[in-house]
C-alpha positions as CSV (number, residue, x, y, z in Angstrom):
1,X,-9.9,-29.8,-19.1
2,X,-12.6,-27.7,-17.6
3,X,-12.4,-24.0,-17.1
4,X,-13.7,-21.8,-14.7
5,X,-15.8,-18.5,-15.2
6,X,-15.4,-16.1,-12.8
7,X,-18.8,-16.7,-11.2
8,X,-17.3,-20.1,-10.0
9,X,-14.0,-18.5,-8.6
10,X,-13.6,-17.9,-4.5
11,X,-14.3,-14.7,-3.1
12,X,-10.7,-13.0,-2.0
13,X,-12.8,-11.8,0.8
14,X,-12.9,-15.7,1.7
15,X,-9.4,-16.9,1.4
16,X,-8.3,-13.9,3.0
17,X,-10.9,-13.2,5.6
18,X,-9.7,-10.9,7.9
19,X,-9.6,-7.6,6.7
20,X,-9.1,-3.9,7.8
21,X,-10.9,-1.0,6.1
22,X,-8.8,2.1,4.9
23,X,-7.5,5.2,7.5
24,X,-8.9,7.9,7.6
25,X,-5.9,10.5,8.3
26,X,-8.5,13.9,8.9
27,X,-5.6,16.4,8.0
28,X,-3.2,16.1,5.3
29,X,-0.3,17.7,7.1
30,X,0.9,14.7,9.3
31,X,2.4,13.1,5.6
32,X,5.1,14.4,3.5
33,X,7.3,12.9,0.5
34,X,10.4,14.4,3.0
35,X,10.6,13.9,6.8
36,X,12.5,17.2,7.3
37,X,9.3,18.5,6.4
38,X,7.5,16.4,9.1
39,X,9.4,17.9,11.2
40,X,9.2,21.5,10.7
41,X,6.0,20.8,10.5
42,X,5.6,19.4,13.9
43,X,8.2,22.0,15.6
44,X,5.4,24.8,13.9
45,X,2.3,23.7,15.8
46,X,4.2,22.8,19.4
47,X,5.6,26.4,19.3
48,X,2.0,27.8,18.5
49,X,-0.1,28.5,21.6
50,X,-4.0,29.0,21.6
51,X,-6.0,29.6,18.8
52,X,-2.7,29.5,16.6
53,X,-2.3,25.9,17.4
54,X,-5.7,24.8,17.0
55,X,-6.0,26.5,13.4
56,X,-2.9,25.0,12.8
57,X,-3.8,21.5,14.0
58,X,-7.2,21.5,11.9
59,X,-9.6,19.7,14.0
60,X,-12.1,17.6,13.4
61,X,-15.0,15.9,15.0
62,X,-13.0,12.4,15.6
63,X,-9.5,14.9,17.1
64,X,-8.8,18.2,18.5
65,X,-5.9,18.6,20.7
66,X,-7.9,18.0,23.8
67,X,-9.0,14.5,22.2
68,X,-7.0,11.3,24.7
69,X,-6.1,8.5,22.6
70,X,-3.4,6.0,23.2
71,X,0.1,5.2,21.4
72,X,-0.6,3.6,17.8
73,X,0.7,0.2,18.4
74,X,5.1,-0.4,18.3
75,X,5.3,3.3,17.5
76,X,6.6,5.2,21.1
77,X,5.2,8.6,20.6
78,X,3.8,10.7,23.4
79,X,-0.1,10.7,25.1
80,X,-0.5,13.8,26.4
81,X,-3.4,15.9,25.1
82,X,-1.7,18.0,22.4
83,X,-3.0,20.7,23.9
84,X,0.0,20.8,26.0
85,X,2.5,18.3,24.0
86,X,6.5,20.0,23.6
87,X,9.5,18.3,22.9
88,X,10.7,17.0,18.8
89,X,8.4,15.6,16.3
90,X,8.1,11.8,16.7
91,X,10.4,9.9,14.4
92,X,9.0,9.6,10.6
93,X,7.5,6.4,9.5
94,X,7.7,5.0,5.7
95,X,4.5,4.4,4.8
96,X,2.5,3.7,1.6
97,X,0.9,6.7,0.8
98,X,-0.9,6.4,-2.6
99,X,-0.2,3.4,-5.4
100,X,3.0,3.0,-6.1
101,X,4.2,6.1,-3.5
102,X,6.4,6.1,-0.6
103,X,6.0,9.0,1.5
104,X,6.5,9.5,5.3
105,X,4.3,10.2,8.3
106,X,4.2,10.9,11.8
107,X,3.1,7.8,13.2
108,X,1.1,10.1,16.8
109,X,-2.3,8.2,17.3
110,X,-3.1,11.6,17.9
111,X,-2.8,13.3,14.3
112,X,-4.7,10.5,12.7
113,X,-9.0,10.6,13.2
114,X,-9.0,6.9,12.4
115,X,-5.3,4.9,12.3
116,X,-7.2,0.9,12.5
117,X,-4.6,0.3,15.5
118,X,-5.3,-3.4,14.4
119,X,-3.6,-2.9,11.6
120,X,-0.6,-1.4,13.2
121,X,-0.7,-4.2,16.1
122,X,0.4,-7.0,13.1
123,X,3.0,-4.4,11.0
124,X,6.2,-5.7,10.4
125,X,9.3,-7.1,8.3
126,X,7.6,-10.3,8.2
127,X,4.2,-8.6,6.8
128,X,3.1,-8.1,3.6
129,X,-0.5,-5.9,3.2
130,X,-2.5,-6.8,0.4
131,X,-4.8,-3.5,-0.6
132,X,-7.7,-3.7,-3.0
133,X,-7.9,-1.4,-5.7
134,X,-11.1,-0.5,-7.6
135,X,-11.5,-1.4,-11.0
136,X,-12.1,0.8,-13.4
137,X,-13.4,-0.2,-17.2
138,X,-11.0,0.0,-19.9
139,X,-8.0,0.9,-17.2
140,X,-5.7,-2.4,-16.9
141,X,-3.8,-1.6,-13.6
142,X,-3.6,-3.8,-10.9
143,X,-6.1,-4.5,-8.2
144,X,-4.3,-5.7,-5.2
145,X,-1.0,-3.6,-4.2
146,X,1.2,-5.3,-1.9
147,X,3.6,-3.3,0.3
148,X,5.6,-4.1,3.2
149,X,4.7,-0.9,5.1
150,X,2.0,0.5,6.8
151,X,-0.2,1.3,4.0
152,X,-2.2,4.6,4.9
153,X,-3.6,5.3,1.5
154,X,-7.3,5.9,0.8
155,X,-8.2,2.8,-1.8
156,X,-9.9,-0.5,-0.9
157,X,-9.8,-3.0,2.1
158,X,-6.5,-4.0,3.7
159,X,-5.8,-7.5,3.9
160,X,-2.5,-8.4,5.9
161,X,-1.1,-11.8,4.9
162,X,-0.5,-12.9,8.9
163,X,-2.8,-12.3,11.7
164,X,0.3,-12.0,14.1
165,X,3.5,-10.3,14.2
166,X,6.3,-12.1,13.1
167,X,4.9,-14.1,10.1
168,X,2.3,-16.3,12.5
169,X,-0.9,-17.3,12.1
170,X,-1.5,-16.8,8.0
171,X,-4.6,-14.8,7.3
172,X,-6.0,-17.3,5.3
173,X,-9.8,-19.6,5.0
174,X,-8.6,-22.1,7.7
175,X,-7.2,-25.3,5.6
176,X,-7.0,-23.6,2.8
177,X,-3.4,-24.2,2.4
178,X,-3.6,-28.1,3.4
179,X,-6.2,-28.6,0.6
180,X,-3.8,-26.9,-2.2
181,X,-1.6,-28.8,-1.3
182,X,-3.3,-32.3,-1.4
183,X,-4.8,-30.9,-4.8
184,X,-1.6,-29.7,-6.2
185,X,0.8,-32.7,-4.7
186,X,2.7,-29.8,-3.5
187,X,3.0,-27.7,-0.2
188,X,2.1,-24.1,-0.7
189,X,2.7,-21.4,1.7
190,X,1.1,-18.4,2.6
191,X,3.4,-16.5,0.1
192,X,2.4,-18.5,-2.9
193,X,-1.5,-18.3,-2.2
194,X,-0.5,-14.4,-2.2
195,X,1.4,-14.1,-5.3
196,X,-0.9,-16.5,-7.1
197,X,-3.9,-14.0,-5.9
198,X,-2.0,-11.1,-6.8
199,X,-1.1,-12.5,-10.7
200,X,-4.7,-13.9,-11.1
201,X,-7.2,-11.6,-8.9
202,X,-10.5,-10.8,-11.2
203,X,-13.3,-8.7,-10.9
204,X,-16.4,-10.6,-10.0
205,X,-20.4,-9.9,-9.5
206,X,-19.7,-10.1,-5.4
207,X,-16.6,-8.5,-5.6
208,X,-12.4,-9.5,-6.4
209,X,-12.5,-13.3,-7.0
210,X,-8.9,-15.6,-7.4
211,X,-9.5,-18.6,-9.8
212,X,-8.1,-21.4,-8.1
213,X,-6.2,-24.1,-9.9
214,X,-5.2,-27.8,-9.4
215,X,-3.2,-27.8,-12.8
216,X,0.3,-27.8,-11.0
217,X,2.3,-26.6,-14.3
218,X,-0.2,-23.1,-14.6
219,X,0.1,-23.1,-10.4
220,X,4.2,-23.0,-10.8
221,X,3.8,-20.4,-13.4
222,X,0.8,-18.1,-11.9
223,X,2.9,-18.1,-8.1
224,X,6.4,-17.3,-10.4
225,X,4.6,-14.6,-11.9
226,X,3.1,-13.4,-8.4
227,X,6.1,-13.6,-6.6
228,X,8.0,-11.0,-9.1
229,X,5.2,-8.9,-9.2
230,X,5.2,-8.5,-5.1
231,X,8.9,-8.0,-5.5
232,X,8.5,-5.0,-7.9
233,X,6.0,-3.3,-5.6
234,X,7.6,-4.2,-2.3
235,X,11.0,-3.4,-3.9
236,X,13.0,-5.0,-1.5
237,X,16.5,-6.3,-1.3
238,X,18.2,-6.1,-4.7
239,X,16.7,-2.9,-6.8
240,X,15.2,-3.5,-10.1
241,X,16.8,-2.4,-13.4
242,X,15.5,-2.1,-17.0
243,X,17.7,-3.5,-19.9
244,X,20.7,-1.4,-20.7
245,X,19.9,0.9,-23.2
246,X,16.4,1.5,-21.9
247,X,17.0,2.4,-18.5
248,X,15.8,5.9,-17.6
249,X,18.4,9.2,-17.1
250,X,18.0,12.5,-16.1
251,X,18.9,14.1,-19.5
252,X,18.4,18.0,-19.0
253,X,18.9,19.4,-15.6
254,X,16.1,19.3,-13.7
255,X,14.9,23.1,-12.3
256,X,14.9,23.6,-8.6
257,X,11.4,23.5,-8.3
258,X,9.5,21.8,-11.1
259,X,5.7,22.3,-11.5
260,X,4.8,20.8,-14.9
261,X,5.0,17.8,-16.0
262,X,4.3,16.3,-20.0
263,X,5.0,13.4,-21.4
264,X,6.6,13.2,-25.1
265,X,5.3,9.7,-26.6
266,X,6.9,10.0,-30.0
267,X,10.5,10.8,-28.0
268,X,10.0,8.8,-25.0
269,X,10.7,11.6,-23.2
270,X,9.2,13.0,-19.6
271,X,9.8,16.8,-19.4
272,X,9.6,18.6,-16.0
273,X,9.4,21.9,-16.9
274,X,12.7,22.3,-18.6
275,X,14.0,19.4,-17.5
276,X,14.0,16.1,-19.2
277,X,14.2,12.3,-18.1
278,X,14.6,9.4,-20.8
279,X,13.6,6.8,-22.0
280,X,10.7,6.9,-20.3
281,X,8.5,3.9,-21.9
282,X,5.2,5.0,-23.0
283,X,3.6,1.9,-20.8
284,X,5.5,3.4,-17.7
285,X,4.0,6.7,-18.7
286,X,0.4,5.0,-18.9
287,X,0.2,2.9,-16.3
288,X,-2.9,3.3,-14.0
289,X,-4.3,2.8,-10.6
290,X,-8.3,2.6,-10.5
291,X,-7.9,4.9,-13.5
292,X,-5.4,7.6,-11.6
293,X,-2.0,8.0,-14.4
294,X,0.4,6.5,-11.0
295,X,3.4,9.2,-12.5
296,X,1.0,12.3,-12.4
297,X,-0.2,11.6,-9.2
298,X,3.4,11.0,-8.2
299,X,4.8,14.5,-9.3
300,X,1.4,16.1,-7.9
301,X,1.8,15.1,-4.7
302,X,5.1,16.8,-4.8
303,X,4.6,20.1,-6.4
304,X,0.7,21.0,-5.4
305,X,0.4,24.0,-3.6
306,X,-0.6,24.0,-0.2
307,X,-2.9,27.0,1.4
308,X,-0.4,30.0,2.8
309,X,-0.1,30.0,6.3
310,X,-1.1,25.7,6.6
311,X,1.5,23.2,8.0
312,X,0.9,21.4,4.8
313,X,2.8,25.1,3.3
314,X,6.1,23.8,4.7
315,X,7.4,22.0,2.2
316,X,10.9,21.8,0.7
317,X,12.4,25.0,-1.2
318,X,13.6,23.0,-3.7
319,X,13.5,19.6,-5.3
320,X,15.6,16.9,-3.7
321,X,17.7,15.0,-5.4
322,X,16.4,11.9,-3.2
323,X,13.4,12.5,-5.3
324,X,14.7,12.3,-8.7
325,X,16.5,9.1,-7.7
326,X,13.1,7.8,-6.5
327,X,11.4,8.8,-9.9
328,X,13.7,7.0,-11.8
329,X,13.2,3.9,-9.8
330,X,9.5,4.4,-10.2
331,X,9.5,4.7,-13.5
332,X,11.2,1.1,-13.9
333,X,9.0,-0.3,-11.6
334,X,5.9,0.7,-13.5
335,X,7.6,-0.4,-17.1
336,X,8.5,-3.9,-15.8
337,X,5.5,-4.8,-14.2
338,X,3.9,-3.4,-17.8
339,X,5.6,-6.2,-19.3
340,X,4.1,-8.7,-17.2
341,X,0.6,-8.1,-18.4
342,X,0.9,-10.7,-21.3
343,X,1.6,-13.3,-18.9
344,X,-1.6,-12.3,-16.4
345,X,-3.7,-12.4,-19.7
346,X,-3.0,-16.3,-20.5
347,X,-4.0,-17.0,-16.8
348,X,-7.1,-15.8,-17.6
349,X,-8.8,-19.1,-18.7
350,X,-7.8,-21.5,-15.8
351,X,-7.9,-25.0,-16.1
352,X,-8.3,-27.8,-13.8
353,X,-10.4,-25.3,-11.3
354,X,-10.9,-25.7,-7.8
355,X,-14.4,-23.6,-7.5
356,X,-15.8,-21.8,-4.3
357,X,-18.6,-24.9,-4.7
358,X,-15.4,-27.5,-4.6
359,X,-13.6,-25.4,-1.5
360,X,-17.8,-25.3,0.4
361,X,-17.7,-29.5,-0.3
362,X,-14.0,-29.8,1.1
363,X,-15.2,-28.0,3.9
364,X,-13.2,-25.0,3.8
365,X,-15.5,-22.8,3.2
366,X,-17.7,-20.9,4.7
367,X,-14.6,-19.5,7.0
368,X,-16.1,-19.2,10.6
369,X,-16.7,-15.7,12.0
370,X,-13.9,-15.7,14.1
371,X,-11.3,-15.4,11.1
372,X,-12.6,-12.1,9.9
373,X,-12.0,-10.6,13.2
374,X,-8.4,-9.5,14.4
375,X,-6.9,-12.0,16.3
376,X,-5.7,-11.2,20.0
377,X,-2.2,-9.8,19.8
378,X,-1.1,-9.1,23.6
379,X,3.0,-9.6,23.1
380,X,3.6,-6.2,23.8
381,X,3.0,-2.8,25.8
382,X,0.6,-0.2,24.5
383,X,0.5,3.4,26.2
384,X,-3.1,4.4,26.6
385,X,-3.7,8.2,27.2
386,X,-1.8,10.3,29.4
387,X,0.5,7.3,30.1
388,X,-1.9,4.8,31.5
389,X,-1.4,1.2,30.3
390,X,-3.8,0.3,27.9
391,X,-6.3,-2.4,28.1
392,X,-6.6,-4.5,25.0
């Protein structure tokens, strides 16, 4: 059977054509790992008058607290100028934060210089945001994340897998999925394109490329293998365990607050200061994100140390036990989807390809314009500044 080299393989840009570039938050304050945090922080600034509140706020040219901007879509915060904004924080949001990290965040249109209210507009339990990653040489982590929540870390484009809340409209080449499945003999949702994209997603001249196949045997196992890896990284319903034997345990106490963190590769062993989780695989341990160790990055987030005097400063005393409960799920995450990489690697030569050439001939592609742009979402009321309705 013929093969196909990457050069032949779609464009993920293509059969996902509508896509949102990252946020741009301005201030690192308005996220935490905690939402008590959030909001103390938030309590902090409204009781602060004058110059104290603008210091605290740290403006920027895109917001000051004299900058109008309207609610971020389905999040009911206030639109007064924060200037004069009173009253308790807004409620937290989960969010994804940075690969692999669930932290929390204000969700005020006014804290964020850029927020890509598109994005917000199609957020959802139905949605499922696919986020490029950059590949890095040598560094085998994955380059597309999938969460189901707002994603609002600094990596690559955001593609959402439906152009409309509530799972409509599929935010894919238009007839994509009717070719597939004429190809295939099968019918393929949106879900399965995703999950075959997300086991087989390549690097290529023009950017991430997804080798199509017509070989319904390799499509079964690529979209099996897709489908658990989205369920690792979402992590919903049911939570995911290692083996017996190998799953991780907090071994030593941990301290209150931790602020190292080394690996032992001989013991399997992670040691925060003088506290100690095992096993800890060594592939958990290694496992990257556009080069950036995810577990590092993890514990950094946690234990830097702000500048005196910031809103970023107010942090917990001490370390949660929440997040020793979320380390240890991390560290499973990272180990299981470790052990998928042998089964990505014999995707790599795909047989029976359907090229971008074959998709231009069937007429699918070149996607027209209009599905790269947002499409209209007008099923529900948007506060524009100071209370006015918004126009969309």
């Amino acid at each position: 059977m013929p093969t196909v080299t990457h050069d032949d393989a779609p464009l993920l840009a293509d059969l996902m054509p509508w896509s949102v570039a990252p946020l741009r938050p301005g201030r690192a304050w308005p996220s935490a790992p905690d939402p008590a945090s959030l909001r103390a922080r938030w309590d902090t600034l409204v009781k602060a008058h004058g110059p104290d509140r603008e210091t605290l706020f740290e403006p920027t040219r895109s917001r000051t607290l004299h900058s109008a901007v309207g609610q971020l879509p389905g999040q009911s915060t206030g639109t007064e100028k924060l200037i004069r904004a009173s009253g308790p924080c807004p409620e937290p949001l989960r969010v994804l934060h940075a690969p692999f990290d669930e932290q929390w965040l204000i969700p005020d249109h006014r804290l964020i210089d850029v927020a890509r209210p598109e994005l917000w507009r199609v957020a959802g339990e139905h949605q499922v945001f696919a986020v490029e990653t950059a590949a890095v040489p040598d560094s085998p982590g994955p380059l597309l994340l999938a969460t189901s929540l707002p994603p609002v870390l600094r990596a690559g484009r955001i593609r959402p897998l439906y152009r409309r809340p509530g799972g409509e409209e599929p935010n894919l080449a238009p007839g994509l999925l009717e070719h597939l499945g004429e190809r295939l003999g099968l019918s393929p949702g949106p879900m399965d394109v995703l999950a075959w994209s997300t086991a087989t997603v390549r690097p290529g001249p023009h950017g991430l490329v997804v080798p199509l196949t017509e070989d319904t045997g390799l499509w079964a196992r690529g979209v099996e293998l897709g489908r658990r890896m989205l369920w690792l990284m979402r992590r919903d319903g049911e939570r995911p365990k290692l083996p017996g034997g190998r799953r991780p345990y907090v071994r030593a106490p941990l301290p209150s607050l931790p602020l190292a963190l080394h690996y032992d590769r001989d013991e399997e062993t992670l040691h925060l200061d003088e506290g100690r989780v095992s096993p800890v695989p060594s592939a958990a341990w290694d496992f990257e994100v556009s080069g950036v160790r995810v577990l590092e990055q993890w514990f950094t987030s946690r234990t830097v140390q702000a500048e005196p005097g910031t809103l970023a400063a107010i942090r917990p005393a001490i370390w949660p036990q929440a997040w020793t409960s979320e380390l240890l799920e991390l560290i499973t995450v990272l180990a299981l989807l470790a052990e998928l990489r042998p089964q990505q690697e014999e995707l790599t030569v795909t047989t029976a390809p359907i090229t971008a050439a074959g998709l231009r001939t069937a007429g699918v592609l070149p996607v027209p314009e209009a599905a790269r742009r947002p499409a209209s979402v007008l099923d529900h009321h948007e506060e524009g500044p100071e209370g006015q309705f918004a126009l969309l």
